[in-house]
C-alpha positions as CSV (number, residue, x, y, z in Angstrom):
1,X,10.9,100.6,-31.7
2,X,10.0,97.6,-29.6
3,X,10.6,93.8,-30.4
4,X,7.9,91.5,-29.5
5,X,8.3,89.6,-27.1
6,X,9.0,85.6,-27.3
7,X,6.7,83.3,-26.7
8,X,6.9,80.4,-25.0
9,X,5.6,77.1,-26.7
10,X,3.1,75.3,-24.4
11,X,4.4,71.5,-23.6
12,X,1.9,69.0,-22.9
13,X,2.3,67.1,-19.8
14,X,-0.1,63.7,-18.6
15,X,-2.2,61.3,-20.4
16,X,-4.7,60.6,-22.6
17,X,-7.9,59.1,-22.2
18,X,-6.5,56.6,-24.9
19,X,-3.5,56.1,-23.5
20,X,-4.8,55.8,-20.2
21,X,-7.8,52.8,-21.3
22,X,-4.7,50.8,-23.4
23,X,-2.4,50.7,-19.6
24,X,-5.8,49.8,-17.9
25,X,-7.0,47.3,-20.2
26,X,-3.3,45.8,-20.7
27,X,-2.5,45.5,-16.4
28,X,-6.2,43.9,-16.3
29,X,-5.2,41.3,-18.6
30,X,-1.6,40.7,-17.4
31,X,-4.1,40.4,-14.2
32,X,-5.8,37.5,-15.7
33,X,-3.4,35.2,-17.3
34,X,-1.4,35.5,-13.4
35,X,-5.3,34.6,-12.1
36,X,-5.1,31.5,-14.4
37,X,-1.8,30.7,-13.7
38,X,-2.0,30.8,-9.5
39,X,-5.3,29.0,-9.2
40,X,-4.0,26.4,-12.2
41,X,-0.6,26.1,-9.5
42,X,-3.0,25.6,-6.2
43,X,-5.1,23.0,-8.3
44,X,-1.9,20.6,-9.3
45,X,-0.8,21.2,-5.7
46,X,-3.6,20.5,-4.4
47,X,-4.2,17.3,-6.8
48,X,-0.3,16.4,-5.9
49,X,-0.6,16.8,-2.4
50,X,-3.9,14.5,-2.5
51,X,-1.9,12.0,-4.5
52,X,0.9,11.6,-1.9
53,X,-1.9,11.6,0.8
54,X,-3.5,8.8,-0.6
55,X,-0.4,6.5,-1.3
56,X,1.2,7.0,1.9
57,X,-1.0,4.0,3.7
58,X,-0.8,1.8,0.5
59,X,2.6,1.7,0.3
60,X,2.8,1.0,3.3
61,X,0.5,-1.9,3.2
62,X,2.6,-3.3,0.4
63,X,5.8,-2.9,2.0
64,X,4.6,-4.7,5.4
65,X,2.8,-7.7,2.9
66,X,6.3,-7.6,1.2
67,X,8.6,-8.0,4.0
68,X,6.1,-10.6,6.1
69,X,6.4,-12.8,2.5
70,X,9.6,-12.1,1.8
71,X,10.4,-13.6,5.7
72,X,7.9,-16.5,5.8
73,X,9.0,-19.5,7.7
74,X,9.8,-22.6,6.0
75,X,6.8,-25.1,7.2
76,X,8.5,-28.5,9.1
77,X,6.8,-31.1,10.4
78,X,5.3,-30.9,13.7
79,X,7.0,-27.7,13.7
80,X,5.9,-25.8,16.5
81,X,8.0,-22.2,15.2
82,X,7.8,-22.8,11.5
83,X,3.6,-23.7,11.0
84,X,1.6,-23.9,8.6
85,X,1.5,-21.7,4.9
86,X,-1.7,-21.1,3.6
87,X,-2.8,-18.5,0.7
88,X,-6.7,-18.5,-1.2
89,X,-10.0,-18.1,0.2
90,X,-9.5,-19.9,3.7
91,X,-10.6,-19.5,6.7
92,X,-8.1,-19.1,9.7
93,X,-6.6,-21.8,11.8
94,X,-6.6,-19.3,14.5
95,X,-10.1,-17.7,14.8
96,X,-11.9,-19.2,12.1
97,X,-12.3,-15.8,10.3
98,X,-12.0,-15.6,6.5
99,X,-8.4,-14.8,5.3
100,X,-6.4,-14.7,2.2
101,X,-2.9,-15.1,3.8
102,X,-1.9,-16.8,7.1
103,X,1.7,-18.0,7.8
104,X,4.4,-17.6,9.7
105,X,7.1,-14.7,9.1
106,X,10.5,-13.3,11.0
107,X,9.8,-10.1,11.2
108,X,8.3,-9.8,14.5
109,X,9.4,-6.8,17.1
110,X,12.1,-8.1,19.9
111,X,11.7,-6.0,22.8
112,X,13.8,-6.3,26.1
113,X,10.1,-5.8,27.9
114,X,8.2,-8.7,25.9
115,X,9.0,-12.6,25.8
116,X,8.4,-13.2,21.8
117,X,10.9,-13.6,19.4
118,X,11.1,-12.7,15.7
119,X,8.7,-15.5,14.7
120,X,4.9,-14.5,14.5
121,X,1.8,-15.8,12.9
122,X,0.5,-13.2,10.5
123,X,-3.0,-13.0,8.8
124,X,-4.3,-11.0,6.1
125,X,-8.2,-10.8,5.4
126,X,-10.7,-8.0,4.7
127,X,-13.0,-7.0,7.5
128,X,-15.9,-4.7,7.0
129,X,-15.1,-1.8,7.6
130,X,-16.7,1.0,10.6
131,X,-15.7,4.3,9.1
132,X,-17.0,3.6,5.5
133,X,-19.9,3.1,3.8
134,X,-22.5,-0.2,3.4
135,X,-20.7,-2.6,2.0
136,X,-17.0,-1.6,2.4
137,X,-14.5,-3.8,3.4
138,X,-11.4,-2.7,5.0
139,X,-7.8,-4.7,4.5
140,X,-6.2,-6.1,8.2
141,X,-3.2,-7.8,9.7
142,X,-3.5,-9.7,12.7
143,X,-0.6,-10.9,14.5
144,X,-0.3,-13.8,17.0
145,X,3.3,-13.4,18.9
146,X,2.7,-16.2,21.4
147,X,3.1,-19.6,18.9
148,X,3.4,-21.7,22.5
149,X,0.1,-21.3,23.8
150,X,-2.0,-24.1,25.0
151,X,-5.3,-22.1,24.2
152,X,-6.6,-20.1,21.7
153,X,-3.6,-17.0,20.9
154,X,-4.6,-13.7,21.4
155,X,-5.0,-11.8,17.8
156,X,-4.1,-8.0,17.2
157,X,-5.8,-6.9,14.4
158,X,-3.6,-3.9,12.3
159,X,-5.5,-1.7,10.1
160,X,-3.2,-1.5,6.6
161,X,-5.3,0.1,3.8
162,X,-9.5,1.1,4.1
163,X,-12.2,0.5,1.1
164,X,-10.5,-2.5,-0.7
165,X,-13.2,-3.9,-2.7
166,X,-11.2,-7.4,-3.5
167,X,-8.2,-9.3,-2.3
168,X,-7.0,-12.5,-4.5
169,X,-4.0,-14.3,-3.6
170,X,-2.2,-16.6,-6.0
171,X,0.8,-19.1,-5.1
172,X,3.4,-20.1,-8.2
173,X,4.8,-23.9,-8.0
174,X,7.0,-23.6,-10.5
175,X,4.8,-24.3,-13.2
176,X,1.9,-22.2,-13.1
177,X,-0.2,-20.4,-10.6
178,X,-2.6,-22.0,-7.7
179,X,-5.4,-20.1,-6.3
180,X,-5.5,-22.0,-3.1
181,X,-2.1,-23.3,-0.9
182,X,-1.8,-25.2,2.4
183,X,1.1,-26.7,4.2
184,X,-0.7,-28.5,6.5
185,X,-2.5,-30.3,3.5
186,X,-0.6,-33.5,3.5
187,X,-2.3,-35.3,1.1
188,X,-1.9,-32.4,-1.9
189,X,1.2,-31.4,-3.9
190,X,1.9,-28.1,-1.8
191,X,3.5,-29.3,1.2
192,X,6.2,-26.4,0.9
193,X,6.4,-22.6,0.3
194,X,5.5,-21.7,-3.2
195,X,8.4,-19.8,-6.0
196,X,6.7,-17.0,-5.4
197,X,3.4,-15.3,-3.9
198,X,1.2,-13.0,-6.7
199,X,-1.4,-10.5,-5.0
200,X,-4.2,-8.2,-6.3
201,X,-5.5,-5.4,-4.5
202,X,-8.9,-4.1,-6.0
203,X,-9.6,-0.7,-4.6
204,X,-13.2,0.8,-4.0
205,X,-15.4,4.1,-5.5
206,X,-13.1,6.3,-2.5
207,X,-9.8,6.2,-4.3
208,X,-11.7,7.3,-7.9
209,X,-12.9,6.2,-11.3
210,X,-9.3,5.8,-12.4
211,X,-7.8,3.7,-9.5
212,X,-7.0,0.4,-11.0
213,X,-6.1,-2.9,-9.2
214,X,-2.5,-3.0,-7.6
215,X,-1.0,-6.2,-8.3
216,X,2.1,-7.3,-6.2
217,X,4.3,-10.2,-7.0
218,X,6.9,-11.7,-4.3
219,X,9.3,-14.5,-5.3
220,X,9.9,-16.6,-2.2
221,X,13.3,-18.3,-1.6
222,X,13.2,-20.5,1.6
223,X,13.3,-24.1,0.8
224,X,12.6,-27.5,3.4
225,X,15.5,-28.5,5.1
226,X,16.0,-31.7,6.9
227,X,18.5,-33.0,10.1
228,X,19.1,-36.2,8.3
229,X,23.4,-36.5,6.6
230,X,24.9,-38.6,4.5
231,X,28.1,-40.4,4.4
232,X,30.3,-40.1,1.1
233,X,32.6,-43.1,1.3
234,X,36.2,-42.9,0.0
């Protein structure tokens, strides 16, 4: 008598089709959300990187306006160094060009190679500018290093900060703000530096629907100082 013999029980191996459309359908939309997530990533860069592009040169406009007010000169009379302090809608002393700020600061450059010491004559105005579009006005510095010349002193214009729309200057006397100031103005009440120097920067369509005005404020400290003693008897 024979014994049947054992058989073995099949075991199934692989996929199926179920299984196999659930992993496909899952990895495609793990696939997705990391889509989203990289090109959401390259956007803010990008918008961060556009950001700090675009407040590199106005900082540094600021910072330059700041330190040139911070180290204006304290206006004497017949002072050939010191000059003249004027802030508003002028025109310039120097070339007769419009300007919002012309005085005299410390924070000129000494070079062993160049004659001129720390005191220049600094200007700020808005020019119209060659790389934008009809209308726009760029924001300059001109410098005047040589304050001894008999003729008319040479000008180099700086470039701080393209498509400003507006520039408005107003000087504190201690009592409330002026829109106009000049030293050399005998006859008025500002004779002297102002407290302190307030000044609005309104930008153009370039920097955006959401660029606002940029408003900087700069107490000023010198104060008119005169040769003459007195005696305190005892």
């Amino acid at each position: 008598m024979t014994l049947p013999f054992p058989t073995r029980r099949r075991t199934r191996s692989g996929f199926t089709l179920i299984e196999l459309v659930l992993s496909i359908g899952a990895a495609a939309l793990i696939l997705i959300v990391a889509n989203q997530v990289l090109f959401t990533s390259l956007r803010l860069r990008d918008r961060v990187s556009d950001a700090v592009e675009a407040s590199g040169p106005l900082e540094l406009a600021l910072d330059t306006l700041r330190l040139d007010l911070q180290g204006a000169v304290t206006p004497k009379t017949n002072g050939l160094m010191s000059g003249s302090f004027r802030a508003g809608a002028l025109s310039s002393t120097t070339d007769s060009r419009p300007v919002s700020l012309e005085f005299n600061t410390t924070t000129g450059t000494m070079r062993p190679a160049e004659p001129w010491g720390a005191v220049q004559r600094v200007l700020y105005g808005l020019r119209t500018s060659v790389d934008g579009g009809p209308g726009s006005m760029d924001l300059y510095r001109g410098i005047s290093r040589n304050l001894l010349a008999l003729s008319t002193p040479q000008i180099e214009d700086q470039l701080l900060l393209r498509d400003v729309a507006r520039i408005d200057v107003e000087s504190f006397d201690g009592v409330q703000w002026q829109p106009q100031w000049d030293t050399s103005d005998t006859s008025g009440s500002t004779t002297n530096l102002p407290v302190a120097v307030r000044v609005r920067l309104l930008r153009g369509v370039s920097w955006g629907a959401d660029a606002g005005p940029i408003e900087l404020l700069v107490p000023l400290s010198s104060q008119s100082r005169t040769n003459s003693t007195s005696t305190v008897g005892g």
